[in-house]
Every structure is written in structure tokens, then in C-alpha cells.
MISE-380304 format. One record per residue (C-alpha): x, y, z. Coordinates in steps of 0.001 Angstrom, whole numbers, plus 500000, padded with zeros to 6 digits. Layout:
<recs>
@c1 = X&c2 = Y&c3 = Z;
...
</recs>
This chain:
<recs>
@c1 = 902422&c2 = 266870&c3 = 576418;
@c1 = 903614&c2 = 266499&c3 = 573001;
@c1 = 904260&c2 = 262749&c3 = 571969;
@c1 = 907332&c2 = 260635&c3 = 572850;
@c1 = 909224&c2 = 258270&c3 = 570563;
@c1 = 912298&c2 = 255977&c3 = 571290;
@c1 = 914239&c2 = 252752&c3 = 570363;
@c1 = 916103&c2 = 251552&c3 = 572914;
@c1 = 919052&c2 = 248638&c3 = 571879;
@c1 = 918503&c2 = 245603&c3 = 574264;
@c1 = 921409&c2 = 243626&c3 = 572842;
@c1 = 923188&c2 = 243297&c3 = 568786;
@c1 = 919580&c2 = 242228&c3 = 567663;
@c1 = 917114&c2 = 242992&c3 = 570436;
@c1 = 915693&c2 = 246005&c3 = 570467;
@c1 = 912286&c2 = 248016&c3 = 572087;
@c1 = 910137&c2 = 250576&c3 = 570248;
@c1 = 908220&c2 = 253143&c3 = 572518;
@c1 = 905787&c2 = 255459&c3 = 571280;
@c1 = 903198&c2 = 257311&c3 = 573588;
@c1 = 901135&c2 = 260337&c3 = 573419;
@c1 = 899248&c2 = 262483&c3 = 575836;
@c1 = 897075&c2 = 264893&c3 = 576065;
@c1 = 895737&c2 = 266754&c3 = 579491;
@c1 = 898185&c2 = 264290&c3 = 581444;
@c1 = 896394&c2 = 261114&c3 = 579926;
@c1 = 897457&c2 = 258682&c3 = 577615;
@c1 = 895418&c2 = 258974&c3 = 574315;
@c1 = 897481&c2 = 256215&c3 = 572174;
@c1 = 900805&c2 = 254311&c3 = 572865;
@c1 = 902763&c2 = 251192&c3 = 571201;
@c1 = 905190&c2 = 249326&c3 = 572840;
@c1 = 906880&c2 = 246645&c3 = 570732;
@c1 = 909722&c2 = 244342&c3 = 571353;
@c1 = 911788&c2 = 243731&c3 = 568042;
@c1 = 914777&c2 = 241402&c3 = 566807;
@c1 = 916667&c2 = 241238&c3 = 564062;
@c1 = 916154&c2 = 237815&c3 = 561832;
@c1 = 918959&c2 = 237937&c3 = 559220;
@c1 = 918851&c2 = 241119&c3 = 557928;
@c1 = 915086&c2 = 241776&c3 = 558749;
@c1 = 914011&c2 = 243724&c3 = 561925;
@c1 = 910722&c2 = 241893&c3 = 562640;
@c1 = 907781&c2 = 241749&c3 = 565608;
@c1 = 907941&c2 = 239300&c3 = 568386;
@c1 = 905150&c2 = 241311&c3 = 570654;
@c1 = 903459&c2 = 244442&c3 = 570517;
@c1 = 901393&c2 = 246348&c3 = 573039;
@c1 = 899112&c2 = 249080&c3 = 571634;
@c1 = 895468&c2 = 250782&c3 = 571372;
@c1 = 894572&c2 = 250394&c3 = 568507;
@c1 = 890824&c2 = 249051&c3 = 567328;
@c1 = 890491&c2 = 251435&c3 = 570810;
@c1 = 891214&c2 = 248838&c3 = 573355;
@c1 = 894129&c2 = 247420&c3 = 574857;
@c1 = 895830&c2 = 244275&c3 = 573632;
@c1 = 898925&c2 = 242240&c3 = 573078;
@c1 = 900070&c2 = 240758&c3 = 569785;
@c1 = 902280&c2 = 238310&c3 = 570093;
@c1 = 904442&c2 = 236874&c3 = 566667;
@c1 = 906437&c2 = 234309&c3 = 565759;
@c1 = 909065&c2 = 233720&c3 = 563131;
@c1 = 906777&c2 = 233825&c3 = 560102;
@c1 = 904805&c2 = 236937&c3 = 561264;
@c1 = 901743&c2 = 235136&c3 = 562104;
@c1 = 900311&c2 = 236408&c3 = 565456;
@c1 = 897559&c2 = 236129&c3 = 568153;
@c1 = 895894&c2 = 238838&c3 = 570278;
@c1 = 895553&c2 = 239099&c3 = 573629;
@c1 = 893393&c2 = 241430&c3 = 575350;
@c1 = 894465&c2 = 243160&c3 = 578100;
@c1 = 891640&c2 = 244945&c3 = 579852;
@c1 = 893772&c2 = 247472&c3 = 581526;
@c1 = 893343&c2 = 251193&c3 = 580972;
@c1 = 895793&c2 = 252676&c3 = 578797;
@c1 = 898209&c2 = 253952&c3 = 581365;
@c1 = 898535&c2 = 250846&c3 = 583148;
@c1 = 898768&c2 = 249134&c3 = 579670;
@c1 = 901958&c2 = 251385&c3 = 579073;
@c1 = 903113&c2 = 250813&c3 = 582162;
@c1 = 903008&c2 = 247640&c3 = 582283;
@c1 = 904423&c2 = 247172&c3 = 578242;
@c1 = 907811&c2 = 248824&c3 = 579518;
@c1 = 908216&c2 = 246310&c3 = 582426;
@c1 = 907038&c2 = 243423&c3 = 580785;
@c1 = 909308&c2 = 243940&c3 = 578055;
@c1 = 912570&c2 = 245008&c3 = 580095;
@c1 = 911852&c2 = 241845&c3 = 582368;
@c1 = 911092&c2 = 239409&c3 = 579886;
@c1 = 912593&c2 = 240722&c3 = 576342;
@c1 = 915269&c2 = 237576&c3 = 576741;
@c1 = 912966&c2 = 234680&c3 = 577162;
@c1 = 910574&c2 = 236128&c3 = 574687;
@c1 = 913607&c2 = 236895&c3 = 572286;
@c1 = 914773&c2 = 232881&c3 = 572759;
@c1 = 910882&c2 = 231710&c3 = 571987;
@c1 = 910734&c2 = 233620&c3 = 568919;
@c1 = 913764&c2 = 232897&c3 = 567441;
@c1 = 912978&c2 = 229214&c3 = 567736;
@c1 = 909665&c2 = 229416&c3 = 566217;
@c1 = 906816&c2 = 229893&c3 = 569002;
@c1 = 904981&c2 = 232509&c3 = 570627;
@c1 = 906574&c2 = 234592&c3 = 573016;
</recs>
């Protein structure tokens, strides 16, 4: 399975980045990011990926700094649960953010 790559608009300045790819029906990397638009800048608020080869979440606030959460899921389930943590949540997170916290 080739690799997939979308942006889906949540609202005017909300937005979700998927990437994933697979190979022999397994995930072999993925990113899942929520992003919103501060002024004119398109900027982080949390990110699920594999990279450093394990799963974690980054979370940001306002002035890009950011803590990391591991996850210790395997990488499907990690997607998996990215997409629905971000479609539930991307409104509350979006509100923390914007007034200076962690999501």
C-alpha cells in the first residue's frame, strides 16, 4: 500500500494533518497532527508520530515549546487512536492552546 496523505479543515483555523504508510498491510511510519492557525502562522498544538521508532505524543503550546508523551501502543493502534483523539477532542485542545497551555 503506497502511502496516504491528507489535511482535513476542522473549522476557519483548525485543521488535521494525516500521513501514514504501509507496507505488507502494516503500518511502518504515520503522523497525525492537529494544527491552528495563530495570526497568519499555521502552527502545532499536538502531534502523534514514530519517530525516534516509538510511539509518542507531542503536545505544544503557543510559543512552540512542547512535551512528549509516550504512548506505548503499537503503531496501528497509535494511528488509530491519533484520528479519534483528534476528531473528539480537536476543540478543547484548540481552546487550551490558543490560551497558552498544553493541550
Amino acid at each position: 500500500m503506497p502511502a496516504k496523505e491528507y489535511l482535513i479543515l476542522l473549522d476557519v483555523d483548525t485543521r488535521k494533518r494525516h500521513y501514514h504508510f504501509a507496507e505488507a498491510g502494516r503500518i511502518k511510519k504515520f503522523v497525525v497532527q492537529l494544527e491552528v492557525k495563530a495570526g497568519a502562522v499555521w502552527k502545532e498544538v499536538i502531534r502523534y508520530d514514530c519517530a525516534h521508532n516509538y510511539v509518542h505524543k507531542d503536545c505544544y503550546n503557543i510559543k512552540g515549546e512542547s512535551k512528549k508523551i509516550n504512548l506505548y501502543l503499537d503503531y496501528e493502534e497509535a494511528l488509530n487512536f491519533a484520528d479519534e483523539d483528534i476528531n473528539e477532542n480537536w476543540e478543547l485542545y484548540r481552546e487550551k492552546f490558543l490560551k497558552g497551555g498544553f493541550p
